[in-house]
matplotlib code that plots the C-alpha trace (Angstrom):
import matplotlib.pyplot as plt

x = [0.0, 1.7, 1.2, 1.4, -1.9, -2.6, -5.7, -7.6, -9.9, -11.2, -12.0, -13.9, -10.3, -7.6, -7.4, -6.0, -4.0, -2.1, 0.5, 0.5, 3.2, 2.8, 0.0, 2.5, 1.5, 4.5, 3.3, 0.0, -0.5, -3.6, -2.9, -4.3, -5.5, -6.1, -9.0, -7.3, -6.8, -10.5, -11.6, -10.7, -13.0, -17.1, -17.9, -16.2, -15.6, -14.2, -11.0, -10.1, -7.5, -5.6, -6.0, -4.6, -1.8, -1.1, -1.4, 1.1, 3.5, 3.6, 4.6, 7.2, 8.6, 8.3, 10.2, 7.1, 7.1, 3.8, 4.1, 4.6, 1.0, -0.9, -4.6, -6.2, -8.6, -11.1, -13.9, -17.1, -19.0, -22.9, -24.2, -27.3, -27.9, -26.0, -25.0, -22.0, -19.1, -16.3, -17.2, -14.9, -14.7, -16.5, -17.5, -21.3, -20.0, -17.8, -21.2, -23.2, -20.8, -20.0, -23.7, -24.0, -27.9, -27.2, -25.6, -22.5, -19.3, -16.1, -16.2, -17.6, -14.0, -12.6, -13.2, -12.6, -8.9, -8.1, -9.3, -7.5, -4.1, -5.0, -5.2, -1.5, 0.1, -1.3, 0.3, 3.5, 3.5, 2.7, 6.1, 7.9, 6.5, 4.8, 1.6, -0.3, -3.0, -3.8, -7.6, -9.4, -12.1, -14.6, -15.3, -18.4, -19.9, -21.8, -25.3, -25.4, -28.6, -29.6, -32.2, -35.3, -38.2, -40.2, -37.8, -38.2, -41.6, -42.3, -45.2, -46.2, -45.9, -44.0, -40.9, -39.8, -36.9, -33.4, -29.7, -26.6, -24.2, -20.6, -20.6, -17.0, -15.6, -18.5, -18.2, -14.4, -15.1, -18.0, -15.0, -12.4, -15.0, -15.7, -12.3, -11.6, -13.8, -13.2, -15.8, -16.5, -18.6, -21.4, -21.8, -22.6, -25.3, -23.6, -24.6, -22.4, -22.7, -19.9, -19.8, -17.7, -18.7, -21.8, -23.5, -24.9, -26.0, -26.3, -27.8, -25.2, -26.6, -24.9, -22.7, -25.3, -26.5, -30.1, -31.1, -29.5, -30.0, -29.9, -27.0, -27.0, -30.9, -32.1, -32.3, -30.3, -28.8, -27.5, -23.8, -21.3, -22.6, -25.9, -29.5, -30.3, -34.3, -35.9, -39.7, -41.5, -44.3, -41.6, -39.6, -42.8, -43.2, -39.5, -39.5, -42.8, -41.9, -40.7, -37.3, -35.2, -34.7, -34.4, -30.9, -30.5, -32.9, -31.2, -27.7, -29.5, -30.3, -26.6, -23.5, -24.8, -27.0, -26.1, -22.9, -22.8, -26.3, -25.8, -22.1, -20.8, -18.3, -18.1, -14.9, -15.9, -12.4, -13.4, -17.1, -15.5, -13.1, -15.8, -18.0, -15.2, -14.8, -18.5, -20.8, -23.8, -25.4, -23.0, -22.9, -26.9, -25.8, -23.4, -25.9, -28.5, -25.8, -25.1, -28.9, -29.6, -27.3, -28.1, -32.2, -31.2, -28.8, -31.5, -33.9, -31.9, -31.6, -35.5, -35.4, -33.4, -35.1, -32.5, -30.4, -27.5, -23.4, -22.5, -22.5, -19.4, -18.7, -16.2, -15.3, -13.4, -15.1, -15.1, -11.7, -14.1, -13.9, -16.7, -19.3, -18.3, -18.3, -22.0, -23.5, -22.0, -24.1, -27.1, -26.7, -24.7, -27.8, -28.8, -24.8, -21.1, -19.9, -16.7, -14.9, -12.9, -11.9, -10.7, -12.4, -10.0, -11.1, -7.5, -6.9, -10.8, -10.0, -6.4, -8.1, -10.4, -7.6, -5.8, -8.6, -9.3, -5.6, -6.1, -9.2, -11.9, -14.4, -16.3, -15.9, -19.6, -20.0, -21.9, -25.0, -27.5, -30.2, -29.0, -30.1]
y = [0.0, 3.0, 6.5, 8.8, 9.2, 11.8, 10.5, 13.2, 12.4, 15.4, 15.0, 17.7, 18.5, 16.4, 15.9, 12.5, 11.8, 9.0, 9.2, 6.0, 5.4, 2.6, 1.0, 1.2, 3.0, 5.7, 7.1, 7.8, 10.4, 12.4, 16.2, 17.1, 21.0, 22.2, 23.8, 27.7, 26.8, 25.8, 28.1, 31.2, 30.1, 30.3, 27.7, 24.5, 25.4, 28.9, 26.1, 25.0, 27.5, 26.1, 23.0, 23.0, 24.8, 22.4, 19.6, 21.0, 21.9, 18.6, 17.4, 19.6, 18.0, 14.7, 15.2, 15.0, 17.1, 18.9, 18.2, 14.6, 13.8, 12.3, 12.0, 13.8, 11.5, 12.6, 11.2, 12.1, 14.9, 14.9, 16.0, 15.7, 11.6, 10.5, 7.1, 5.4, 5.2, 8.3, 11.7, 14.3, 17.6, 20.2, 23.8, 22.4, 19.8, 22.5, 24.7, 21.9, 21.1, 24.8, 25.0, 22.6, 22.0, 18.1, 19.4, 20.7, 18.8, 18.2, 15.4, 18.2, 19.7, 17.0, 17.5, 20.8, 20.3, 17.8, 20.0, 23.2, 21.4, 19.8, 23.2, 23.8, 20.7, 22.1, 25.1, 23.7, 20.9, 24.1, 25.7, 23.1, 21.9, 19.1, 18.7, 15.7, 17.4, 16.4, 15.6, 15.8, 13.0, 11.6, 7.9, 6.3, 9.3, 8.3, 10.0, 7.6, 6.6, 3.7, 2.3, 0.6, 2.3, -0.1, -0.1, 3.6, 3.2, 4.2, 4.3, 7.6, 9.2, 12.3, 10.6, 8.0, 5.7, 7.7, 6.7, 8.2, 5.1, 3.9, 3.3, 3.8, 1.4, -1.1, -0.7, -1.5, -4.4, -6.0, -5.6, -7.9, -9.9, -10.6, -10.4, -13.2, -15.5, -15.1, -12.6, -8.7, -6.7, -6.8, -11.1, -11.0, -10.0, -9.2, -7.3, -5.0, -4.4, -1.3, -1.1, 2.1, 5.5, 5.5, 1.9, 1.0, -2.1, -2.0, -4.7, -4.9, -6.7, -6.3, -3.7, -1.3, -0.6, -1.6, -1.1, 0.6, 3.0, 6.6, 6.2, 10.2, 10.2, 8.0, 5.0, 1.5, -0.8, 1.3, 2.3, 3.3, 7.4, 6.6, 5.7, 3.7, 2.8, 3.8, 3.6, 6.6, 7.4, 7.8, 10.0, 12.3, 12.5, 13.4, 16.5, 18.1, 18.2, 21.2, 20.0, 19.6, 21.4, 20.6, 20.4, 18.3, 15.8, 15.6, 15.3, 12.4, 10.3, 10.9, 11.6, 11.1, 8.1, 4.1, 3.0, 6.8, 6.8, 4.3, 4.6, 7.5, 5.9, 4.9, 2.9, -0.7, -2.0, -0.4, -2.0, -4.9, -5.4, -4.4, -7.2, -10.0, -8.3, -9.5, -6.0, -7.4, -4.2, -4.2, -7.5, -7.0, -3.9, -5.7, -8.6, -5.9, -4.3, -7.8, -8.3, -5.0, -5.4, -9.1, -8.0, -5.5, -7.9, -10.2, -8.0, -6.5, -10.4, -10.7, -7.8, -10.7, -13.5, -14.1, -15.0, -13.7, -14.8, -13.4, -10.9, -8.7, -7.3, -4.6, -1.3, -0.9, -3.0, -5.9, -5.9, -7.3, -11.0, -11.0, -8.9, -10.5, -14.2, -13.1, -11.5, -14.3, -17.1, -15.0, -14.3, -17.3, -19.9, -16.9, -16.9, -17.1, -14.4, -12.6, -10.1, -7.4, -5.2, -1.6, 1.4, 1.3, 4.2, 5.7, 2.9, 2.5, 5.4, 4.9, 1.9, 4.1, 6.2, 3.2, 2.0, 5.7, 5.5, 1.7, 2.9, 0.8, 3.0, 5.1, 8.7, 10.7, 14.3, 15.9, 17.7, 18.2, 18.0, 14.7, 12.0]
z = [0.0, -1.0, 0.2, 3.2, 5.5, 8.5, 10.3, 12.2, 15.6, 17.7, 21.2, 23.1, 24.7, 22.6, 19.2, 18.3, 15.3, 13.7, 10.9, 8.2, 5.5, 3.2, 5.4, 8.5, 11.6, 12.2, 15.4, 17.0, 19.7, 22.1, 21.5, 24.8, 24.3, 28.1, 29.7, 29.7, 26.2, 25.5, 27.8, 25.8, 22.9, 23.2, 20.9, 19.8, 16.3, 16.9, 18.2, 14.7, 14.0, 17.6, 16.9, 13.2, 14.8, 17.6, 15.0, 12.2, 15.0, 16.4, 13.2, 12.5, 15.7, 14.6, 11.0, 9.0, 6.3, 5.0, 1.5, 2.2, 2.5, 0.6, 2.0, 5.8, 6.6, 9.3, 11.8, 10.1, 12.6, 12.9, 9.7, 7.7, 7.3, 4.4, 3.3, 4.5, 2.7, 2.0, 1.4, 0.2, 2.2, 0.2, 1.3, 2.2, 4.5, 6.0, 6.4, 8.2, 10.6, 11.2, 11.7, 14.1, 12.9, 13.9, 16.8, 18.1, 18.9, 19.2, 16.1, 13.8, 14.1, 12.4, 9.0, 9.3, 10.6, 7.6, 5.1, 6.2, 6.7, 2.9, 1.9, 3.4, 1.9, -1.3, -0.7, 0.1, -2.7, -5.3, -4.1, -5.1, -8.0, -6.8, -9.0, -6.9, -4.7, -0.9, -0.8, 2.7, 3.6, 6.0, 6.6, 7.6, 9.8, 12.8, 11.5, 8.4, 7.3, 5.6, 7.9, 6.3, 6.2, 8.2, 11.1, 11.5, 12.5, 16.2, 18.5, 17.9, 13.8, 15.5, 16.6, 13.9, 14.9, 14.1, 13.5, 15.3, 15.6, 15.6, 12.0, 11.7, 14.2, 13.3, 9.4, 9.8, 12.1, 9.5, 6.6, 9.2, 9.8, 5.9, 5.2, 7.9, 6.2, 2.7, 2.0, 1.7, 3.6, 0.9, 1.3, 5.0, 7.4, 10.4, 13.6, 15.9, 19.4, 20.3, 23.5, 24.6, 27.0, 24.2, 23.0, 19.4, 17.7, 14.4, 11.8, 8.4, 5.5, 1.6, 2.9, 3.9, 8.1, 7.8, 11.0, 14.6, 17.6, 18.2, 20.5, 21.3, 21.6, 24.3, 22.5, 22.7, 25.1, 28.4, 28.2, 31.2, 30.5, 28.7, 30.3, 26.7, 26.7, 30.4, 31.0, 29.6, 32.1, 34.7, 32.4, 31.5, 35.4, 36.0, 33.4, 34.4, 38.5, 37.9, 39.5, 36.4, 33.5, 29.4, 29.8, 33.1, 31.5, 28.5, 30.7, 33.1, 29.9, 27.9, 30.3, 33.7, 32.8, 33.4, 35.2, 36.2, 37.9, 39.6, 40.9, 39.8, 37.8, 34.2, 34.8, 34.2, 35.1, 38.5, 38.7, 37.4, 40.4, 42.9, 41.5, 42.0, 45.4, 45.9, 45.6, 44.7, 43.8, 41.3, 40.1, 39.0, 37.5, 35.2, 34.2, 33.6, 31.6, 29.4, 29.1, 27.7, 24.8, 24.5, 24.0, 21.7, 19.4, 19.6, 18.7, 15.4, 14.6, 13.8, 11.0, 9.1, 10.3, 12.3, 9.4, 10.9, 9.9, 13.1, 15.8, 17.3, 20.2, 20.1, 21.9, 24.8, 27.0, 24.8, 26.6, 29.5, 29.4, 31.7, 30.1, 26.4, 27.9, 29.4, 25.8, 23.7, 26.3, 25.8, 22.1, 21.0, 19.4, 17.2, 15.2, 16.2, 18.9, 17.6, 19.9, 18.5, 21.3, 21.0, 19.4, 16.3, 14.3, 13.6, 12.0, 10.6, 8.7, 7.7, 5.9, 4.4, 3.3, 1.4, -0.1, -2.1, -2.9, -4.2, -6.1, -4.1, -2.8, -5.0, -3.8, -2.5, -2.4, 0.5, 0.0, 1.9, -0.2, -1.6, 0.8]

ax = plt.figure().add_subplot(projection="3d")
ax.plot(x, y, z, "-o")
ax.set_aspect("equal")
plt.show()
């Protein structure tokens, strides 16, 4: 695989970024930006300028040369649904995620960042005669749409079923799946469980995400930050006794819901420890945890018929033996349990990158008007 890759992941305070030549992992590091640096700035995406800055520094320290690179691949921020697959950065991409109309955060930054330093390789390759041009992409972005219509029915007309996922992480992890087997992504139906500070499942069938949760929105399996699906009548109750507001509801159900509710914590090496230690509170927290994501894998598996090739587990705490061994017994007659832990989306997206260079992925152009 030839070519030289910058891979771009922003934080809400550290961008991440990993450095690939020839399909080979140079370095990989966590630009921490601190809180008098974030502080001075009153929205998110008035940081970009920093950001760029404490990027293209850092690699000036580490010998990299700007005109060097090849492709900026960046996490996809929360833009109008689109399809999965790459997207190159264009000036109505750069609009919606300035706009924040999805929603603001640190992810829309992203794009941004590889587009602006493309925009200085260009600059740099021009002065030196170098006629090849740096292109900036997304991968996969996490509001990709490609539900079935049927699935997005609800209970009630006004609040249809809506997709905010990992698709990154869970996209790459369908393709080493495939790839494991003797197959591509588009010969399988396979379902994902990623199971990090947010939870998704989604349902993948011919290469496309037929079916998954709102992972930002209330809805899913819970997660160490995230309430996932609570009963409603209690939640109606909650937000008219005049106790909370819009924003600490919204805050109970994503950040301060799940493992956080209940212990303050969304360590799960530290509930994890306490439950060997024999807390029994938390030991039914961590089966309620395994059964949540078991009823919602099992529930994905009836939009196929359960004709399913297999289900992974992945995300950070498919690093927990325990939980993992507990979803695969609960999920395990339906298809084979594979566990891929880790979030891997630098290198999600430096596979992206290779696989524009190789020619493999037919390149989309964002507009919002298109879907």
């Amino acid at each position: 695989m030839k070519g030289r890759i910058l891979v771009i992941n922003t934080g809400s305070t550290s961008s991440k970024i990993g450095f690939y030549d020839s399909g080979e992992k140079l370095f990989e590091t966590n630009l921490t930006h601190t809180a008098e640096e974030v502080a001075k700035y009153e929205s998110v995406m008035d940081q970009t300028p920093m950001r760029r800055d404490a990027i293209t520094d850092f690699l000036s320290e580490k010998g990299i040369s700007l005109d060097s690179i090849d492709i900026a691949m960046a996490r996809g921020g929360l833009i109008t649904p689109i399809r999965t697959g790459v997207y190159e950065v264009n000036q109505e991409m750069r609009d919606a995620l300035m706009a924040g109309k999805e929603g603001v955060h640190a992810c829309n930054l992203s794009a941004l960042l590889a587009d602006d330093i493309a925009v200085l390789v260009n600059q740099a390759r021009s002065e030196k005669g170098i006629p090849e041009k740096c292109r900036a992409f997304i991968a996969d972005p996490p509001m990709a749409d490609e539900m079935l219509p049927e699935v997005k029915v609800s209970g009630l007309p006004e609040f249809p079923r809506r997709t905010l996922f990992h698709a990154l992480n869970s996209r790459a992890m369908v393709r080493r799946y495939a790839r494991s087997v003797g197959k591509t992504n588009k010969d399988v139906t396979v379902i994902v469980a990623h199971m990090g500070g947010g939870s998704s499942v989604s349902l993948h069938r011919h290469g496309l995400v037929i079916d998954t949760n709102d992972a930002l929105g209330g809805d899913g399996p819970i997660s160490p930050e995230r309430a996932g699906n609570v009963p409603g009548f209690p939640l109606v109750e909650k937000c008219f006794s005049g106790n909370w507001t819009e924003a600490q509801i919204k805050k109970r159900l994503v950040g301060r819901g799940g493992a956080v509710a209940y212990f303050g914590t969304n360590d799960f090496r530290e509930l994890a420890a306490r439950a060997e230690a024999g807390d029994q509170e938390v030991e039914t927290f961590l089966k309620g945890f395994s059964i949540s994501f078991a009823k919602y894998i099992a529930g994905l598996s009836t939009v196929v018929c359960g004709k399913v090739d297999a289900i992974i587990l992945t995300g950070g705490i498919a690093y927990n033996e325990r939980i993992t061994k507990d979803i695969a017994d609960r999920v395990g007659f339906i298809a084979p349990v594979v566990v891929y832990p880790g979030e891997n989306e630098l290198e999600s997206l430096a596979e992206n990158g290779y696989g524009i260079l190789a020619g493999e992925f037919d390149i989309r152009y964002y507009h919002p008007d298109h879907f």
